[in-house]
C-alpha positions as CSV (number, residue, x, y, z in Angstrom):
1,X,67.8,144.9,50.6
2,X,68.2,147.2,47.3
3,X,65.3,146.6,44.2
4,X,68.5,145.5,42.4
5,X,69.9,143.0,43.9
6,X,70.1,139.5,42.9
7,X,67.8,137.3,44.6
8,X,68.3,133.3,44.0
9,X,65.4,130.8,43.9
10,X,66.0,126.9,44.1
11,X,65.3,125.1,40.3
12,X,62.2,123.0,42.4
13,X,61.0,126.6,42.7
14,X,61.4,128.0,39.0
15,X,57.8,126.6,37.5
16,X,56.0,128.6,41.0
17,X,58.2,131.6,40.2
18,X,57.2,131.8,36.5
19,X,53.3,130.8,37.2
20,X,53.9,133.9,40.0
21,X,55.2,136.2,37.0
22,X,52.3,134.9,34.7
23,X,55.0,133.9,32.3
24,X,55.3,130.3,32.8
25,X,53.2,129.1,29.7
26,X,55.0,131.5,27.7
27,X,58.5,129.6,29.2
28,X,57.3,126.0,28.1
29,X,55.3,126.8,25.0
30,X,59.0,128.5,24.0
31,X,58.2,131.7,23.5
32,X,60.0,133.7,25.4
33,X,63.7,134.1,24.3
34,X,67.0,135.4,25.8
35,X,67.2,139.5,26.5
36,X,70.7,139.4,25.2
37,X,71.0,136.5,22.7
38,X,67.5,135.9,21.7
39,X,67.9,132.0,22.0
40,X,64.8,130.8,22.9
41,X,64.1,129.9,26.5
42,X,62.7,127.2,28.0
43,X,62.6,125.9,32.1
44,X,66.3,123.8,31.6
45,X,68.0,126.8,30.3
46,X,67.0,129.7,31.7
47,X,69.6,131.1,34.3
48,X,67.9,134.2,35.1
49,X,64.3,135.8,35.6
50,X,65.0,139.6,35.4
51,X,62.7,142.9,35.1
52,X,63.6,145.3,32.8
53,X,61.3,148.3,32.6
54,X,57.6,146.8,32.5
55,X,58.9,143.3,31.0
56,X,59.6,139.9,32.4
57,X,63.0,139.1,30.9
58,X,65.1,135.9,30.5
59,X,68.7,135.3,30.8
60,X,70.6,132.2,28.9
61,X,73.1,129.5,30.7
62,X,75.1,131.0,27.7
63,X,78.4,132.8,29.7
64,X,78.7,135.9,27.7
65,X,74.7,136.7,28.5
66,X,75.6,135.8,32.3
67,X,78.0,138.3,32.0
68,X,76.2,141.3,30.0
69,X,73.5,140.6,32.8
70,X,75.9,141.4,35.4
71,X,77.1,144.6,33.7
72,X,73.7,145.7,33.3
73,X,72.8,145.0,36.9
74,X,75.9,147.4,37.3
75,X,74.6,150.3,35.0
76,X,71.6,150.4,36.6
77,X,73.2,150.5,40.0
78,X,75.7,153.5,38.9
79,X,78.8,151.8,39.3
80,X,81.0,150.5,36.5
């Protein structure tokens, strides 16, 4: 399997994902905020767990930042 392809984890797995990723206080002391729309984040919204560069990054249930996720997952895979 490629680095950059999606990878899906059951919502009864999110809080051991985001312990895993040392960002799960962060999550539910809302802190952490959408990489797109900079809504904050907490477990009920977030719709994707992506790294970009160094960083831990969230993605919204918003549509638009579902979509500008997938376009960058694009970018960085050299297609278009």
């Amino acid at each position: 399997m490629r680095s950059n392809q999606i990878k899906a984890v059951h919502q009864r797995d999110l809080k051991k994902l985001l312990k895993s990723l040392k960002v799960y206080d962060a999550v539910t002391n809302h802190t952490r905020n959408c990489f797109f729309c900079n809504e904050i984040i907490c477990e009920r919204t977030i719709s994707a767990v992506f790294p970009y560069g160094d960083t831990v990054c969230f993605c919204c249930e918003n549509h638009q930042c579902s979509r500008r996720l997938l376009d960058l997952s694009k970018e960085d895979d050299g297609g278009g």
